[in-house]
GURO-425897 format. One record per residue (C-alpha): y negated, z negated, x negated; residue in one letter; residue number from 1. Coordinates in pm, 1 decimal, decimal comma. Layout:
Y;Z;X;a;NUM
...
//
This chain:
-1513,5;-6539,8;-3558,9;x;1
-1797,2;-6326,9;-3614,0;x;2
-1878,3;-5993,7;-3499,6;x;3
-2073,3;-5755,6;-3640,0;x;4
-2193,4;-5433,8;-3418,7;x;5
-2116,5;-5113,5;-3591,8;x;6
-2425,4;-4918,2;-3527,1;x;7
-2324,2;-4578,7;-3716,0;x;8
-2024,3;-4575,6;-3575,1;x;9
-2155,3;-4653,1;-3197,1;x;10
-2387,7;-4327,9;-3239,5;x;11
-2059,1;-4119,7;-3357,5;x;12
-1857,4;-4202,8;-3033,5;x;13
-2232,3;-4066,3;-2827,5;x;14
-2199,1;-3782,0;-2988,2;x;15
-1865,1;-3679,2;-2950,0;x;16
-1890,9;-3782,8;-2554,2;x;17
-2191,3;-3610,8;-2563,1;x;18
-2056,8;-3272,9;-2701,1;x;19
-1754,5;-3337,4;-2455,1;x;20
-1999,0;-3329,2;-2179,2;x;21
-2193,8;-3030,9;-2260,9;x;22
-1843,7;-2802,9;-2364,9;x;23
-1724,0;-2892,1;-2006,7;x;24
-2031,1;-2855,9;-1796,0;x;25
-2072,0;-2511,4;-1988,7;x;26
-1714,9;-2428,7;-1900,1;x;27
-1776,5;-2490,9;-1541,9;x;28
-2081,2;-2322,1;-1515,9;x;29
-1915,6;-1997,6;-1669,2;x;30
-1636,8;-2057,2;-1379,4;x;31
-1848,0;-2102,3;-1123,1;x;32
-2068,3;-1779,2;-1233,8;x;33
-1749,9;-1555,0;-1260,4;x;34
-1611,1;-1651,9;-880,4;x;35
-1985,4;-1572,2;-741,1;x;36
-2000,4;-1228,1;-949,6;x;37
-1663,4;-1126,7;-844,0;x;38
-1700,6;-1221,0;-412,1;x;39
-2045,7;-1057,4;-483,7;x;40
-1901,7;-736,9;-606,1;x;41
-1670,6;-746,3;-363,1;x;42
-1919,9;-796,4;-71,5;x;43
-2165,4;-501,8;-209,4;x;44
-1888,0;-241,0;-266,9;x;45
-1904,7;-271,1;-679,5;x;46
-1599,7;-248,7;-915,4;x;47
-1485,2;-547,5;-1075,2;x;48
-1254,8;-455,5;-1277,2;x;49
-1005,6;-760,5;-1474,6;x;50
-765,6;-655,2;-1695,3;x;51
-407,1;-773,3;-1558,9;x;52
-106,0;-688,5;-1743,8;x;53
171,7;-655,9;-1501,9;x;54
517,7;-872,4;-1617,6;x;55
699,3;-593,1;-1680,4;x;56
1026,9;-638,1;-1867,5;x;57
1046,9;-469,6;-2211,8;x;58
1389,2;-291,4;-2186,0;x;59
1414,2;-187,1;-1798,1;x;60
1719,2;0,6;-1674,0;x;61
1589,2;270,0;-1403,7;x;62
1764,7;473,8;-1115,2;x;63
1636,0;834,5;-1038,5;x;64
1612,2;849,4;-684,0;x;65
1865,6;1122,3;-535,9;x;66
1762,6;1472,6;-487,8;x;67
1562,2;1563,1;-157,2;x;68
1449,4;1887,1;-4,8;x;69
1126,1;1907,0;141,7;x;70
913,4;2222,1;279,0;x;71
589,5;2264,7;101,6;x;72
297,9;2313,0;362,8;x;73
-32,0;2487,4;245,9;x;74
-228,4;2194,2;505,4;x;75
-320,9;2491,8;757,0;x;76
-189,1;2266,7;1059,1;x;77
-446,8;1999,0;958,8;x;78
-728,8;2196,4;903,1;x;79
-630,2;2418,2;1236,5;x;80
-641,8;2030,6;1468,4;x;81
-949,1;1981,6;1269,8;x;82
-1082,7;2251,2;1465,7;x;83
-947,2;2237,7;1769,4;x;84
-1043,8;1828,8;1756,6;x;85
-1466,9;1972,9;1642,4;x;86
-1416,5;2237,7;1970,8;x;87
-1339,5;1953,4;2204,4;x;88
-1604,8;1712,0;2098,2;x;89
-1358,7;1406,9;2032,0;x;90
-1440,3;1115,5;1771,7;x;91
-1154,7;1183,2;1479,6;x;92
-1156,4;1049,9;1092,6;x;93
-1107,7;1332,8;841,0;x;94
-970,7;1288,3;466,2;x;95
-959,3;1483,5;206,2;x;96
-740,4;1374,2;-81,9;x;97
-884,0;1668,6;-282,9;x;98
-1248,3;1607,8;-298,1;x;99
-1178,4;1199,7;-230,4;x;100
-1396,3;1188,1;41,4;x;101
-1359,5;1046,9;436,4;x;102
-1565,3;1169,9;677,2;x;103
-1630,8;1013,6;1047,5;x;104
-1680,5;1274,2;1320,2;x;105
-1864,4;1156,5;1604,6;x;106
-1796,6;1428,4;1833,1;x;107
-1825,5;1786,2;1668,4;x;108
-2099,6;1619,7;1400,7;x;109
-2042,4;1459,2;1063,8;x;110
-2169,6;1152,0;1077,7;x;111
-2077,0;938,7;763,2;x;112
-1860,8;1039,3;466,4;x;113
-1727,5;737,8;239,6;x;114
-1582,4;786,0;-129,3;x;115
-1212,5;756,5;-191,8;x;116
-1186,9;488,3;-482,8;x;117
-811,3;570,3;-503,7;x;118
-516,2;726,3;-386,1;x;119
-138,9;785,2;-446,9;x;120
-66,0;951,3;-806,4;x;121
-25,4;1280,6;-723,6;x;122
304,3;1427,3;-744,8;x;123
499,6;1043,8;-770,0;x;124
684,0;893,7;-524,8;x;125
438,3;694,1;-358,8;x;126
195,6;1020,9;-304,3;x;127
-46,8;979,2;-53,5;x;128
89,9;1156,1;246,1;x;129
-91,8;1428,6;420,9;x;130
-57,1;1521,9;791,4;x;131
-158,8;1387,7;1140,5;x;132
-167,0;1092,9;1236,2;x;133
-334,2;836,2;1530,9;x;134
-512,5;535,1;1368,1;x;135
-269,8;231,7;1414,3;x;136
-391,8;-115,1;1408,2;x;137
-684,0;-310,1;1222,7;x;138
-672,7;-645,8;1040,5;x;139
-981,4;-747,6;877,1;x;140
-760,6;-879,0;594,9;x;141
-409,4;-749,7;538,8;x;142
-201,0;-942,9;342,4;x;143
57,3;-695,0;147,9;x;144
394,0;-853,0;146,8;x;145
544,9;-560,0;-106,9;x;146
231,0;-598,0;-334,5;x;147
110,3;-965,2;-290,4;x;148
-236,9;-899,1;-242,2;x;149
-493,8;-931,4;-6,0;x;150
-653,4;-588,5;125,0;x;151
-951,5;-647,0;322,1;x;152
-1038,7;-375,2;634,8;x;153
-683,1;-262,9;679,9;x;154
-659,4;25,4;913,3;x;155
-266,6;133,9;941,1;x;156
-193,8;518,2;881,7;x;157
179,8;483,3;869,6;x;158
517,5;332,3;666,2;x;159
361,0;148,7;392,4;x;160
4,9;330,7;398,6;x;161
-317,3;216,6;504,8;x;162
-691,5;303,2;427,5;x;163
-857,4;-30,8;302,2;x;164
-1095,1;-163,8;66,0;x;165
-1061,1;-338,9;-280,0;x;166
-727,2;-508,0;-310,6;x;167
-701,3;-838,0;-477,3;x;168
-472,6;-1147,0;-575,9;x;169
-468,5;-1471,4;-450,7;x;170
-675,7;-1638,4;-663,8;x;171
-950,4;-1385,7;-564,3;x;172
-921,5;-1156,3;-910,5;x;173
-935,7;-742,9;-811,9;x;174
-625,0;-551,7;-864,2;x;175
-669,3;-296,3;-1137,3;x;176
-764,4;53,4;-1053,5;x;177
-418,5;215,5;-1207,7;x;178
-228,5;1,7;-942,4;x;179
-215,2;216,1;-661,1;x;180
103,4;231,6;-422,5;x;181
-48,5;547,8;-165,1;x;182
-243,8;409,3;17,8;x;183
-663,5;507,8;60,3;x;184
-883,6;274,1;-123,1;x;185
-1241,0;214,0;-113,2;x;186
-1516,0;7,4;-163,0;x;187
-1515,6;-337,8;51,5;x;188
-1832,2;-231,9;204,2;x;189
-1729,0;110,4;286,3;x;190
-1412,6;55,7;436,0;x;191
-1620,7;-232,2;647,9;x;192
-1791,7;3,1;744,6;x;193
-1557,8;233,7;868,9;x;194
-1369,3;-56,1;990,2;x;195
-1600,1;-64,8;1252,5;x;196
-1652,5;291,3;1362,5;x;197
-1263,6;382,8;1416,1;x;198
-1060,2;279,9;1690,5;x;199
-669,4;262,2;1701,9;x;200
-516,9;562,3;1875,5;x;201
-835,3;749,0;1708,8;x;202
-712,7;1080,7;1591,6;x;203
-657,7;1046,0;1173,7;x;204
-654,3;1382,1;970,5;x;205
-520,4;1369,9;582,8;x;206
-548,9;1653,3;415,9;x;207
-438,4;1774,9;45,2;x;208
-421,9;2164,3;-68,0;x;209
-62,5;2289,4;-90,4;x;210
53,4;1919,0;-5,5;x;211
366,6;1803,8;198,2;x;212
320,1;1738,3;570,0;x;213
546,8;1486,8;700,8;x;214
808,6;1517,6;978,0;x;215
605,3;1533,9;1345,1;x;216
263,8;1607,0;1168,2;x;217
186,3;1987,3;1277,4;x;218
367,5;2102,4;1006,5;x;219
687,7;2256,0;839,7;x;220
832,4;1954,3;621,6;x;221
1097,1;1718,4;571,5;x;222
994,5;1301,2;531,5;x;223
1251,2;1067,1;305,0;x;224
1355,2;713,9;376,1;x;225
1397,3;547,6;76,2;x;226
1470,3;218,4;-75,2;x;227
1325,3;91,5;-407,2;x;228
1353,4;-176,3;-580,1;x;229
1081,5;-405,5;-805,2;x;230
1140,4;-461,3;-1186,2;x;231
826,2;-613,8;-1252,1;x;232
919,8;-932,2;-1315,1;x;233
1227,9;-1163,4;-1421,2;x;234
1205,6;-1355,5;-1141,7;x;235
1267,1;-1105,9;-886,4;x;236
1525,1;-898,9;-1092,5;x;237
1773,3;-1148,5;-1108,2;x;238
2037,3;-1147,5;-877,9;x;239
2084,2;-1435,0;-699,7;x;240
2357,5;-1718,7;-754,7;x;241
2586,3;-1740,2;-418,0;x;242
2822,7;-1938,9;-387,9;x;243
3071,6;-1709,0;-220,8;x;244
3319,4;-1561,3;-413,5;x;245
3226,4;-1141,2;-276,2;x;246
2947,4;-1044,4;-63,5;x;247
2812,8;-707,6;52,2;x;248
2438,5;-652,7;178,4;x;249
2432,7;-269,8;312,3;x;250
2181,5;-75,7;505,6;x;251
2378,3;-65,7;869,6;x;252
2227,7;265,7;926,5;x;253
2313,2;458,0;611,7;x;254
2529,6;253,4;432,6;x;255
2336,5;191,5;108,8;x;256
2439,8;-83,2;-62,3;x;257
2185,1;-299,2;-186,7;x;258
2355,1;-604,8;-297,4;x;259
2727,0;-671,5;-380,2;x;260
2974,8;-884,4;-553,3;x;261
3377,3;-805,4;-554,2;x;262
3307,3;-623,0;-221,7;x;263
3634,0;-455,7;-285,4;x;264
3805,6;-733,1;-388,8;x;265
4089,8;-868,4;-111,3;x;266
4053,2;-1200,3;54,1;x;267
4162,5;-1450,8;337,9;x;268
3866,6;-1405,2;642,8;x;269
3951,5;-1640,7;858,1;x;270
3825,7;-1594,2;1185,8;x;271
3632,8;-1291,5;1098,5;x;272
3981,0;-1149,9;1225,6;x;273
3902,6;-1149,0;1608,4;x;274
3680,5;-878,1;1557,9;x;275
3989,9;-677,5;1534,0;x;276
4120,7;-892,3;1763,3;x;277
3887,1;-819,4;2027,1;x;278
3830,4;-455,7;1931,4;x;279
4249,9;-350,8;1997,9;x;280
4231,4;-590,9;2309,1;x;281
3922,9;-389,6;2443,7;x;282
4118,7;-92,0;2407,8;x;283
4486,8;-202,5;2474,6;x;284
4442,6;-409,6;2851,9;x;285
4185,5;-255,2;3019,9;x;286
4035,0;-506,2;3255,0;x;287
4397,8;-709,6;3286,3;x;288
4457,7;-1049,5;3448,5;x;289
4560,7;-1286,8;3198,7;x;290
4671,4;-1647,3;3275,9;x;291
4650,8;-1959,6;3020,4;x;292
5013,8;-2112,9;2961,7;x;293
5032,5;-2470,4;2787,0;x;294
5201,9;-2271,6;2510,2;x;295
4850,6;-2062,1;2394,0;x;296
4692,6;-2414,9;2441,8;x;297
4892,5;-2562,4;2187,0;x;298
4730,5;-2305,1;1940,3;x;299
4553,4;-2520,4;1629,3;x;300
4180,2;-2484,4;1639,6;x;301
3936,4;-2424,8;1897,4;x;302
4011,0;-2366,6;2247,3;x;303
3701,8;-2269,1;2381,5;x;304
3766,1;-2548,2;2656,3;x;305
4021,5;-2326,5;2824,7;x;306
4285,9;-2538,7;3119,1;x;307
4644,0;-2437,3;3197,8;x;308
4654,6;-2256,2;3504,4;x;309
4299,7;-2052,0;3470,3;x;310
4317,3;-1696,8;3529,1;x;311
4053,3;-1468,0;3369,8;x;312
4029,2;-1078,4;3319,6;x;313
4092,3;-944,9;2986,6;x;314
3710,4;-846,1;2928,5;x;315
3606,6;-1207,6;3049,2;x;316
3812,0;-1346,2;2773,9;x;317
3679,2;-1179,7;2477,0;x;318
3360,7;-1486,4;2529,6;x;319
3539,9;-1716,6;2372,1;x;320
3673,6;-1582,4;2166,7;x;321
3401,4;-1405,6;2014,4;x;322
3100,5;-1674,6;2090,4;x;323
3335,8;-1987,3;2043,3;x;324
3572,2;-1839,4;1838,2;x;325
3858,4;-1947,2;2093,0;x;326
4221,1;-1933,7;1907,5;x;327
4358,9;-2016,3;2244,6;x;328
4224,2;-1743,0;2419,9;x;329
4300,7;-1517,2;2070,1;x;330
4631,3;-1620,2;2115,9;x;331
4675,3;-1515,0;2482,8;x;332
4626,5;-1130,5;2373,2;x;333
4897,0;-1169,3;2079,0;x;334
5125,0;-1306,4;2301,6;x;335
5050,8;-1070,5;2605,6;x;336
5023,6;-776,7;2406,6;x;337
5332,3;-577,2;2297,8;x;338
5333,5;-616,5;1905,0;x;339
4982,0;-685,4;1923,0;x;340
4947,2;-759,5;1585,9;x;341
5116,0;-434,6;1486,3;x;342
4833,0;-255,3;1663,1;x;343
4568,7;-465,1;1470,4;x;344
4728,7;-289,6;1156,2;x;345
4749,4;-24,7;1271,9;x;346
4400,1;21,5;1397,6;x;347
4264,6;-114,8;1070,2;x;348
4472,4;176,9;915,9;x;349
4311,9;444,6;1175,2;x;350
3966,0;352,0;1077,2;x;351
3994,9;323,2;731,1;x;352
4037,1;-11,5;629,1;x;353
4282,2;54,5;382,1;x;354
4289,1;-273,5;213,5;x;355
4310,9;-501,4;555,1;x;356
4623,3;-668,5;683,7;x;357
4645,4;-931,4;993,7;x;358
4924,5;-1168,2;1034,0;x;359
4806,5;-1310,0;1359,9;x;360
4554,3;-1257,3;1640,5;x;361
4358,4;-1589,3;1557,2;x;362
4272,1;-1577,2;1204,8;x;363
4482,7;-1923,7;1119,7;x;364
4691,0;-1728,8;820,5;x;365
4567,8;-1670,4;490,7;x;366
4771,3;-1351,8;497,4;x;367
4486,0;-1204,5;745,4;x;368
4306,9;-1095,3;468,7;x;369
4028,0;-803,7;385,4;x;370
3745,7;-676,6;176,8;x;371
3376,3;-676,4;229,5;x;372
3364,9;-287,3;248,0;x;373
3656,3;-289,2;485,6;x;374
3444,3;-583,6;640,6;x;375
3181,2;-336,4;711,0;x;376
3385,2;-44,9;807,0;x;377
3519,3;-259,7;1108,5;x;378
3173,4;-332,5;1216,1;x;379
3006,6;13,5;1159,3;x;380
3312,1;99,8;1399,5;x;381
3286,7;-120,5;1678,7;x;382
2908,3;-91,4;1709,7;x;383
2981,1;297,1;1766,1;x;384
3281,0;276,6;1951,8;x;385
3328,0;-64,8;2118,1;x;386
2900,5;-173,9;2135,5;x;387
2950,0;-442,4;2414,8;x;388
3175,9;-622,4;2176,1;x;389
2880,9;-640,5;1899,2;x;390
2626,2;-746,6;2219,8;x;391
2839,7;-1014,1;2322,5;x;392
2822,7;-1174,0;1982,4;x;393
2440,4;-1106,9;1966,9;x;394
2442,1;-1383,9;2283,5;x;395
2294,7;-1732,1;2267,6;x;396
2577,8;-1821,7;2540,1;x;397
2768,4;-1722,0;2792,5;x;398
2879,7;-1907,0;3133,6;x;399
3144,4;-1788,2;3365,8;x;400
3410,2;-1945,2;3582,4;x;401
3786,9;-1828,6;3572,6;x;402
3842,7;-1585,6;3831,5;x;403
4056,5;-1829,1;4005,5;x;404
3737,6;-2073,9;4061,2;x;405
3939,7;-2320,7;3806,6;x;406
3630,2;-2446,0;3603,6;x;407
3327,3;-2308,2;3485,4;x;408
3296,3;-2248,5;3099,2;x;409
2951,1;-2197,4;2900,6;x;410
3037,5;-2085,3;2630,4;x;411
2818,6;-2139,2;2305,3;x;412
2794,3;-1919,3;1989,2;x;413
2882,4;-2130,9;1718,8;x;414
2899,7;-1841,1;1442,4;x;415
2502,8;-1865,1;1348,1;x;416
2232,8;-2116,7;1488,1;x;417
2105,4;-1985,0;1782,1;x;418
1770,2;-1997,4;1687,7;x;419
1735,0;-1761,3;1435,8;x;420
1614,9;-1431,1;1562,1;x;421
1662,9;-1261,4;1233,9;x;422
2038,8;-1220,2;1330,3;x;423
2145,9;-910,0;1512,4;x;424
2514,9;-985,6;1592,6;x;425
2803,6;-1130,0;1386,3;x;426
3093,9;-1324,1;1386,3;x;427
3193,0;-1610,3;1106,3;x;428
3516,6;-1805,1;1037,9;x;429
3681,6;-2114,2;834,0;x;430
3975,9;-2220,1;710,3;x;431
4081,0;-2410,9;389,4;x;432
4214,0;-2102,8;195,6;x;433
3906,6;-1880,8;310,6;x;434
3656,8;-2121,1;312,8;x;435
3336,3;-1995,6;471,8;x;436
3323,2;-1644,8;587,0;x;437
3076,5;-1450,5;768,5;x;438
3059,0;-1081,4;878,2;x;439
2744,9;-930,5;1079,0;x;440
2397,9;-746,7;1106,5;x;441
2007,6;-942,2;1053,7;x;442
1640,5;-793,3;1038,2;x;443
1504,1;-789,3;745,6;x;444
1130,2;-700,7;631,2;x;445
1213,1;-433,8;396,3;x;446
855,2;-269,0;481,7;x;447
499,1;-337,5;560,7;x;448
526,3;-227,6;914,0;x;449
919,5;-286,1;989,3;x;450
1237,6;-430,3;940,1;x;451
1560,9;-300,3;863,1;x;452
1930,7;-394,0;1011,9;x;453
2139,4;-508,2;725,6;x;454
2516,8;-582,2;728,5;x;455
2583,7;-901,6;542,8;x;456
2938,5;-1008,3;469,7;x;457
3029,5;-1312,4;236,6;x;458
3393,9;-1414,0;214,3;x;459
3521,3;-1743,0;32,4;x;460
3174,2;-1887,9;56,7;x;461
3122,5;-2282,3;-3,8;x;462
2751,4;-2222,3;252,5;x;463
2727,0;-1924,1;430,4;x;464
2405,3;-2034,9;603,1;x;465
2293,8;-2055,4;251,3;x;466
2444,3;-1762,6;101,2;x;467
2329,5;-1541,0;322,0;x;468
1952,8;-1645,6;356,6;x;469
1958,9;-1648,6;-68,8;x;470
2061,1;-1267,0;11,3;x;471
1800,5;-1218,7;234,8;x;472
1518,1;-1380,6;63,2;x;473
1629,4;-1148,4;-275,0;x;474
1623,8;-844,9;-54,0;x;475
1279,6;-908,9;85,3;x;476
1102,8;-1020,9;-226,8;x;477
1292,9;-736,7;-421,4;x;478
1381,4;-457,7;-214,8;x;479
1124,0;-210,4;-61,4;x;480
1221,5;16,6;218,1;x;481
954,9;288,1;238,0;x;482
818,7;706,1;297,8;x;483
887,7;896,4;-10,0;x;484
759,8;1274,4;-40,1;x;485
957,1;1498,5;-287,8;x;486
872,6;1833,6;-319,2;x;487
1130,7;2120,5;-290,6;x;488
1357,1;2224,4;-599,9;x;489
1218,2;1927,8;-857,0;x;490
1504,1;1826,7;-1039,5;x;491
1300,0;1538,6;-1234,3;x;492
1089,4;1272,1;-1139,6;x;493
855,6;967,2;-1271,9;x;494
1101,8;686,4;-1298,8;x;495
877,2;428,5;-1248,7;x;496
645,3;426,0;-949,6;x;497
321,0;185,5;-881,6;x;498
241,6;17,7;-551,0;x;499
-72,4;-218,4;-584,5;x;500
22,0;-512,8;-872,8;x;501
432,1;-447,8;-822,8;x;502
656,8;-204,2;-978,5;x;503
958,1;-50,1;-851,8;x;504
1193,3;182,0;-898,1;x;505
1443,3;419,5;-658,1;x;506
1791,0;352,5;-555,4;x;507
2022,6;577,1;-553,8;x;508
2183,2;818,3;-257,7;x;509
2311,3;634,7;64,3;x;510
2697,7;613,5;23,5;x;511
2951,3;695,9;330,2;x;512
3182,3;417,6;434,8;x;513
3415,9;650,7;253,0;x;514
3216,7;590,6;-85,6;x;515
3190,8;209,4;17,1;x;516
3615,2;187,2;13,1;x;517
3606,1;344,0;-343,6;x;518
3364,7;184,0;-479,8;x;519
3496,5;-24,7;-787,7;x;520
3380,8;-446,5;-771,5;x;521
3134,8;-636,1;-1016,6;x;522
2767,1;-754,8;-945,3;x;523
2492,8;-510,2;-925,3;x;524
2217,8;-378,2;-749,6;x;525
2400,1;-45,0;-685,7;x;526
2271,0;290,0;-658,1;x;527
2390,7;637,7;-754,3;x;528
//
């Protein structure tokens, strides 16, 4: 067969691969140009500025955040410790939102003043605070977990705020200049600079004409806790898909809700009832001897490895059944108690669980049945009224030996694994009509600086392990706790507030456990 070379068409394929070549190799030349003009920038101090659109949805659904008094302050107090600090000759950083400078005093002299790049939109939410303050710590890169950038020379005023240079993403790009979430911005080489004149504890002076003065700061004023929450994205406002059939995810300070599904809805919870159990035994026998019969031994369940014949006192036995979640032990109080489980009725009555009824001491019948804001009545009260109950359940394990010198118990805290030190306290429970349930109190990073206690409760769950760390990881990459100024007698308010790349917007007023019984069921991010 012969074969006959194509010559025209041999120089057609060199050209293409040829103009291949030279479209790629220009590409990555561009590239490589970009990265060293932007880390360049960066370096010197000079603006970079890259157009980002932030993924905002088109049709978002805002909250006002509730009305707040706060004092107006003229910023006399700062400008008075700014003296007093120049008469004793100490080393102190002074801002000045007004004229966007920072100054670094090196005793009573003025020895280097830096430009502020950008601040806190006046008169938003996320304001740039005035006052006094200490210098907190330093990280030569901070990584923001509320905005998801980088922000090199970090030095930590308070809350959410820091003074530090350019922000920017990941992928190395600068933040735009109208993201701003309050804190003080400038250049990369400026705030290296003063990166390394200021030390923490160094006195830190903000001041702002007319501007509020927070709580503690020399002056007459009133600072606001707040939680917000980010609508920047679709990925971050959906709610999460549990698997339980009603959950509840409050602040355990204020009660806010912040995540909740049929929370008034009744249902079985298992052995979630020995909180009550425990709480009307604390306060019924007082430090009684108790003795184990074969007859509370016979109890279905767990028995927390109790014998016949031990003898413990009545504060001793609340171990098992709170770490072990001992229906023997439970048992003992019903049956030692007169109409014990009439008190546990009543008791959720005199507290205001309205919607709560117990049929036993142990949790076994589905008639022991309640609702997640019932849930977290019950716990709001015995962490106020009955606190070594909640510690006990906070405890890895507990060994003791029946006062009799029987046997020794250790007993182990089966209700989360041990080695999670995001849980505060709680108790959980099981039974075929309940399913998984789960009532009790974890830290979560609702801040740059701090975490928050939040009650958690999920009843008729299929995996409350992984229920409630779905809850937790929503909260975190949604919700913001944070310092929010509002000035005295303004009735309206920016809806939408800017902190670095993320937007968020307020929740509503903290509800009373009294709000939390009326409130109606359904899925939402709640908020007045």
């Amino acid at each position: 067969m012969d074969v006959k070379f194509d010559k025209d068409g041999f120089f057609y394929c060199a050209k293409a691969v040829f103009l291949i070549g030279a479209i790629f190799f220009a590409w990555r030349f561009v590239s490589i140009e970009y990265i060293k003009l932007t880390v360049e920038s960066m370096i010197s101090g000079t603006s970079v500025h890259v157009a980002i659109k932030p993924n905002v949805s088109s049709k978002p659904v805002y909250q006002k955040l509730a009305g707040t008094d706060a004092i107006l302050a003229n910023g006399e107090g700062v400008l008075a410790k700014k003296e007093e600090l120049l008469a004793e000759g100490k080393d102190f950083v002074f801002v000045d939102l007004g004229e966007m400078h920072i100054t670094f005093y090196k005793g009573n002299t003025a020895t280097t003043t830096f430009d502020i790049l950008s601040k806190g939109r006046d008169g938003s939410f996320f304001e740039t605070p005035s006052g006094i303050y200490t210098m907190g710590y330093k990280e030569k890169n901070h990584f923001s977990s509320i905005g998801k950038v980088w922000m090199p020379w970090s030095m930590y005023i308070f809350g959410n705020y820091f003074i530090h240079g350019w922000p920017y993403y990941p992928n190395g790009r600068p933040v735009e200049a109208s993201f701003s979430g309050g804190c003080i911005r400038l250049s990369v080489g400026d705030a290296g600079k003063l990166f390394a004149l200021v030390k923490e504890g160094m006195p830190l002076l903000i001041y702002a004409e007319g501007a509020l003065l927070p709580a503690g700061s020399g002056g007459a004023s009133k600072l606001t806790e707040a939680y917000f929450k980010k609508v920047d994205s679709a990925k971050t406002s959906k709610i999460p898909k549990l698997s339980a059939d009603a959950y509840l995810a409050a602040d355990f300070e204020t009660g806010q809700v912040l995540l909740s599904k049929n929370s008034a809805s009744v249902y079985p919870i298992a052995s979630v009832t020995k909180l009550m159990t425990a709480l009307v035994a604390a306060e019924s026998f007082q430090a009684r001897s108790l003795k184990i019969n074969k007859m509370e031994l016979a109890t279905y369940g767990s028995s927390g490895g109790l014998v016949a014949g031990e003898i413990f006192s009545s504060d001793k036995l609340l171990y098992p059944i709170l770490l072990t979640s001992s229906n023997d032990a439970a048992s003992v109080f019903e049956n030692e108690g007169w109409r014990f489980v009439d008190m546990m009725n009543q008791k959720a009555k005199a507290i205001g669980m309205e919607l709560t009824h117990y049929k036993d001491a142990s949790g076994l019948a589905q008639e022991n049945v309640s609702t997640a804001n019932n849930l977290f009545t019950l716990l709001k009260y015995i962490y106020n009224n009955k606190k070594p109950i909640f510690d006990i359940l906070a405890l890895p394990k507990y060994t003791a030996s029946s006062d009799n010198q029987k046997k020794q118990h250790t007993w182990i805290n089966v209700n989360w694994p041990v080695t999670d030190d995001r849980l505060v306290s709680g108790k959980s429970g099981y039974t075929d009509e309940a399913r998984q349930t789960f009532t009790g109190v974890f830290k979560v990073k609702m801040s740059e600086d701090g975490e928050r206690k939040i009650a958690i409760i999920v009843l008729r769950s299929e995996s409350r392990e992984g229920d409630i760390n779905a809850i937790i990881r929503h909260l975190e990459d949604t919700i913001v706790y944070g310092n929010v100024l509002v000035e005295n007698g303004v009735k309206t308010a920016p809806k939408v507030y800017f902190n670095e790349a993320n937007v968020f917007e307020a929740l509503g007023r903290s509800p009373s456990v009294v709000d939390l019984r009326a409130r109606s069921t359904g899925e939402a991010i709640r908020g007045n």
